[in-house]
C-alpha positions as CSV (number, residue, x, y, z in Angstrom):
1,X,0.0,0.0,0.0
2,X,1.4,3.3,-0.9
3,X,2.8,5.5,2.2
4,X,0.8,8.4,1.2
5,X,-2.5,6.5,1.4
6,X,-4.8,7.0,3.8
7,X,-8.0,5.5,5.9
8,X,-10.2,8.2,6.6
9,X,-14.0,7.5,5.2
10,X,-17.3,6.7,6.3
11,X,-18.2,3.6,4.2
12,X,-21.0,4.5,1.6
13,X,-20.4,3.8,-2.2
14,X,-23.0,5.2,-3.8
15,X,-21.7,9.5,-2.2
16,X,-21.1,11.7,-4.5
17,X,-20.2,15.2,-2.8
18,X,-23.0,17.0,-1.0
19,X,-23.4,18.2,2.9
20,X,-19.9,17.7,3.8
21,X,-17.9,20.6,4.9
22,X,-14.9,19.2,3.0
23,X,-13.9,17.5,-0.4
24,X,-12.2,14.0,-0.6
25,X,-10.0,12.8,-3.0
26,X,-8.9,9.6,-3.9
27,X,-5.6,9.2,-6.3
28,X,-5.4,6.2,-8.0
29,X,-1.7,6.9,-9.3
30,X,1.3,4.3,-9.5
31,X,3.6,6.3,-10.6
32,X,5.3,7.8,-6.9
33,X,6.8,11.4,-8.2
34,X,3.4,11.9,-10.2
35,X,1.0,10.6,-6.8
36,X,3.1,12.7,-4.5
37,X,2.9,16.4,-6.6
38,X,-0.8,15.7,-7.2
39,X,-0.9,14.9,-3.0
40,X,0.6,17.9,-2.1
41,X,-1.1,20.4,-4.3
42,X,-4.5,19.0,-4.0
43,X,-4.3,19.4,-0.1
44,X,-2.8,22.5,-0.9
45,X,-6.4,23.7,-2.3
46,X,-8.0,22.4,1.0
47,X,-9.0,19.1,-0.1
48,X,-8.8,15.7,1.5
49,X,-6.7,13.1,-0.4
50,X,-6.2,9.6,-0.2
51,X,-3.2,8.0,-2.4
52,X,-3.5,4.2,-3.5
53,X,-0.8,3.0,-6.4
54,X,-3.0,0.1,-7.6
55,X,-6.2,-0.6,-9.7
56,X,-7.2,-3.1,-7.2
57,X,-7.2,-0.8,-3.9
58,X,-8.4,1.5,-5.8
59,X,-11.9,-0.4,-6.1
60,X,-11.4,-1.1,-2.6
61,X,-11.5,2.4,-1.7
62,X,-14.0,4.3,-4.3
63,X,-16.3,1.1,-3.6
64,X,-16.9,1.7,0.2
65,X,-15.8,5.2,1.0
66,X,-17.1,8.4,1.1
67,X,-15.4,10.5,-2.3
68,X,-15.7,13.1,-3.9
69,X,-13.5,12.8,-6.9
70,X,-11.4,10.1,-8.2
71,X,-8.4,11.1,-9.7
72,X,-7.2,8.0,-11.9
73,X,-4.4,6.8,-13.8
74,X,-5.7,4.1,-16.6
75,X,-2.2,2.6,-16.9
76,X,-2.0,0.6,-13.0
77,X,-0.7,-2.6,-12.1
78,X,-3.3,-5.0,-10.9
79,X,-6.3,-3.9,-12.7
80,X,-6.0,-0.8,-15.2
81,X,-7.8,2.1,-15.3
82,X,-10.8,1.2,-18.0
83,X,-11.5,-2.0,-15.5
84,X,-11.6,0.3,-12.8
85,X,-14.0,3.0,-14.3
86,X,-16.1,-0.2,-15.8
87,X,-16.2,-1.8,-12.5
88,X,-17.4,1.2,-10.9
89,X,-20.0,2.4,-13.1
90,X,-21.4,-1.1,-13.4
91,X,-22.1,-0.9,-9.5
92,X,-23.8,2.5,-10.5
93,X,-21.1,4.3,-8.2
94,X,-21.4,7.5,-10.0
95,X,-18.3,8.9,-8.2
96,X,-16.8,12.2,-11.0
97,X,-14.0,10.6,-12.3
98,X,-10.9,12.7,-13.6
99,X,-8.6,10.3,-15.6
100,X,-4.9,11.4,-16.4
101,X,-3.9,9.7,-19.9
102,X,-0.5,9.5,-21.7
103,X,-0.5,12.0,-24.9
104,X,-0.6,8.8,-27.2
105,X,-3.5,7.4,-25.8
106,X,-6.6,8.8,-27.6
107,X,-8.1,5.5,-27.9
108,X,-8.0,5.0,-24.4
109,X,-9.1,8.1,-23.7
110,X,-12.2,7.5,-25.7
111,X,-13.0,4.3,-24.2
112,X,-12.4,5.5,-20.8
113,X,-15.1,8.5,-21.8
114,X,-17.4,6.2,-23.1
115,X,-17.1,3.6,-19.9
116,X,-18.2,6.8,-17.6
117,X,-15.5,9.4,-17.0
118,X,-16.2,12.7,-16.7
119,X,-13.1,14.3,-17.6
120,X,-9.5,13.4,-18.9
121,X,-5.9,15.6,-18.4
122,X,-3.3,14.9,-20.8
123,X,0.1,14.1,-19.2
124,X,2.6,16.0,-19.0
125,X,0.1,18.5,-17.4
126,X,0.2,21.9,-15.5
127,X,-0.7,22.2,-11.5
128,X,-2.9,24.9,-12.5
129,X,-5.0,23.0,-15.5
130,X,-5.0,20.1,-12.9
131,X,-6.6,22.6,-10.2
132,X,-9.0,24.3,-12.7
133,X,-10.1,20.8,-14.0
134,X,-10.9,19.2,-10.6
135,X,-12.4,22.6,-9.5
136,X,-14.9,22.6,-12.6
137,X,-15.8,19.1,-11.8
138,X,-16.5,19.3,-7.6
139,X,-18.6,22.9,-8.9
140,X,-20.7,20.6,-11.3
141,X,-20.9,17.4,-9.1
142,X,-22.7,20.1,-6.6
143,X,-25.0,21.9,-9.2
144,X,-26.1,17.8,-10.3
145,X,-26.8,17.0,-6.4
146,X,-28.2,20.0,-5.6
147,X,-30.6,19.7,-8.5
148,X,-31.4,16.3,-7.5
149,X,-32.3,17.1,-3.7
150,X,-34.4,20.1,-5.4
151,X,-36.1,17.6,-8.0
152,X,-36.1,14.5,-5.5
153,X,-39.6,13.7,-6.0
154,X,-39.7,14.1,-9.9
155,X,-41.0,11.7,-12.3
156,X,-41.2,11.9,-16.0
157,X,-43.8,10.1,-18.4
158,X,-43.7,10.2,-21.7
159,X,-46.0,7.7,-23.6
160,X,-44.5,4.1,-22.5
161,X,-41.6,6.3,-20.9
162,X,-41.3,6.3,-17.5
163,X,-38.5,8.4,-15.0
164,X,-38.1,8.1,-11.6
165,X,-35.2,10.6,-11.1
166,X,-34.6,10.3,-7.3
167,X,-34.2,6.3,-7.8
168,X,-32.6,6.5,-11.5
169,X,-34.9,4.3,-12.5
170,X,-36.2,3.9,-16.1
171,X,-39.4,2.1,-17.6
172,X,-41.0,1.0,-20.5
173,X,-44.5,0.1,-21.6
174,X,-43.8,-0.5,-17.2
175,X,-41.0,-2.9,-17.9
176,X,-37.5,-1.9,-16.3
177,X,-34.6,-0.8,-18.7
178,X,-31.2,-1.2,-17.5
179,X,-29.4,2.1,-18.4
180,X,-25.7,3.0,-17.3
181,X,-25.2,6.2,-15.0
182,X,-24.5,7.9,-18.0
183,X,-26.8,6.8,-20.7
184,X,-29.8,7.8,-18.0
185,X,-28.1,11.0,-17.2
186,X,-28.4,11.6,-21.0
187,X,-31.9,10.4,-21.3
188,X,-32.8,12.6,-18.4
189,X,-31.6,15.5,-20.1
190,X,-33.3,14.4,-23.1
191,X,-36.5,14.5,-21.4
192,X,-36.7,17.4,-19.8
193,X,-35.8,19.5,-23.0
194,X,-38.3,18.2,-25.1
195,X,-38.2,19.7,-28.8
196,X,-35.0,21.6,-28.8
197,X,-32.1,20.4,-30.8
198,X,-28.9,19.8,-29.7
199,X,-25.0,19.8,-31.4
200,X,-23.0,16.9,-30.3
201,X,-20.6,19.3,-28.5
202,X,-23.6,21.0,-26.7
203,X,-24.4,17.5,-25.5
204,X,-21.0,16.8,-24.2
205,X,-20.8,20.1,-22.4
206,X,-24.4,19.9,-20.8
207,X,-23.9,16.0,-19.9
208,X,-20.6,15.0,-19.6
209,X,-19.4,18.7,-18.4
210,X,-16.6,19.3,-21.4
211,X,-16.3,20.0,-24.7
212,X,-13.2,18.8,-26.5
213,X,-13.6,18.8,-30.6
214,X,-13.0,15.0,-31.8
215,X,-15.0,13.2,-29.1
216,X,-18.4,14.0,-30.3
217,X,-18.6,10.2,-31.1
218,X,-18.8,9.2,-27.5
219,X,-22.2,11.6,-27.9
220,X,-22.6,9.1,-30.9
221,X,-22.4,6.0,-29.2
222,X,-24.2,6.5,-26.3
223,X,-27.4,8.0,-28.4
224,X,-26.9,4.2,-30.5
225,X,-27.0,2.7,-27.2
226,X,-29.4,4.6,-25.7
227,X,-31.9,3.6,-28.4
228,X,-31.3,0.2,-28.4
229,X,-32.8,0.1,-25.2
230,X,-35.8,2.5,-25.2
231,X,-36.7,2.5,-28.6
232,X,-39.7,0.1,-30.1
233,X,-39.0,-0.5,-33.2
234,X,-35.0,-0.4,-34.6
235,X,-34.7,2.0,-36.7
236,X,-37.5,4.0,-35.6
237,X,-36.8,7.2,-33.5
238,X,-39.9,7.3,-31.6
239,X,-37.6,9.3,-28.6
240,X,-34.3,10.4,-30.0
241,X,-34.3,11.7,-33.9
242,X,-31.0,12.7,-35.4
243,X,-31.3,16.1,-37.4
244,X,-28.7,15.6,-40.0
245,X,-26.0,17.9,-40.2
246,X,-27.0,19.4,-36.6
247,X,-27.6,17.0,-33.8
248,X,-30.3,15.4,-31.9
249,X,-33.8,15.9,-30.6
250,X,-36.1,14.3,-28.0
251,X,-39.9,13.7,-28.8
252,X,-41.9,14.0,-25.7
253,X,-45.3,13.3,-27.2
């Protein structure tokens, strides 16, 4: 275990940030020069961090303590990064996730996007892009809650459609539809923005909290699985119709 890591946390997997007077970190980082400057200036912006060097503690710790942010390396001994975030997301531990990637590594980048991070850094990176990126992330993990606690008793119906927001639960025709974290959060926005178009980059920036030309096919591949799963007939966009040349739009009649 790495020396930097700690053991503060009340278990609870499923926390995301809201009501605590402080902001926990966990580092998922193997390399011990990178673990320790990202230690030292994330406590240096007040936050709490905790410093493991392994995929596999690092499920350990994001599975049943309290965080705020996961800070995480895809390339880890034990289990990489991608396995992590898959693992995670597949418990519907919706914990933002900030992933640091080599320069090389679009592809992984694109998979780790698509598998439920929030938000990648390129290595080599700068302290202060590091601190803006993680700051932009806590602010928008805080507007999502706080939205949530305001809209805790809201449900959507839309024809066969059914969402229960508070439980992130999705129906159709009354029959449950398994959705990951972020194909609901996607359908959710759908929903309640019936009628109005949206760019692929407006769809990144409004769900996934960035925008970053070339990775509008994450917005792509989420809608094609998305649709799979709600839609009736193949083919057919009885929800979600692509307006060619500009984007998407949600029928909620």
């Amino acid at each position: 275990m790495n020396q930097h890591a700690q053991s503060l946390g009340t278990p609870n997997k499923h926390n995301q940030c809201c009501g605590l007077e402080y902001k926990r970190i966990l580092v998922v980082e193997d390399d011990p020069d990178i673990s320790h400057l990202l230690e030292i200036h994330l406590r240096d912006n007040a936050y709490q961090v905790d410093v493991v060097n392994n995929g596999v503690d690092g499920l350990e710790r994001a599975s049943n303590r309290v965080y705020q942010l996961i800070v995480l390396d895809l390339m880890l001994p034990g289990m990489d990064g991608l396995q992590l975030c898959r693992n995670l997301r597949s418990q519907s531990i919706t914990i933002p996730i900030l992933m640091l990637t080599a320069k090389s590594s679009e592809l992984d980048r694109v998979l780790g996007l698509e598998l439920g991070a929030d938000n990648y850094l390129t290595k080599p990176f700068s302290i202060l892009e590091l601190q803006a990126r993680v700051r932009a992330i806590l602010r928008r993990s805080e507007l999502t809650a706080q939205q949530g606690a305001d809209q805790a008793d809201e449900s959507i119906e839309l024809n066969s459609l059914g969402i229960d927001v508070s439980g992130r639960n999705v129906t159709i025709a009354g029959q449950a539809v398994e959705l990951t974290a972020k194909e609901f959060d996607l359908l959710l926005f759908f929903a309640r923005n019936p009628g109005r178009i949206f760019s692929r980059g407006q769809l990144l920036d409004r769900v996934w909290g960035y925008s970053h030309n070339g990775y509008e096919h994450t917005v792509n591949s989420h809608i094609n699985r998305l649709r799979k799963k709600i839609e009736r007939v193949p083919g057919q966009a009885q929800y979600i119709e692509t307006v060619w040349g500009v984007g998407y739009r949600f029928h909620g009649n």
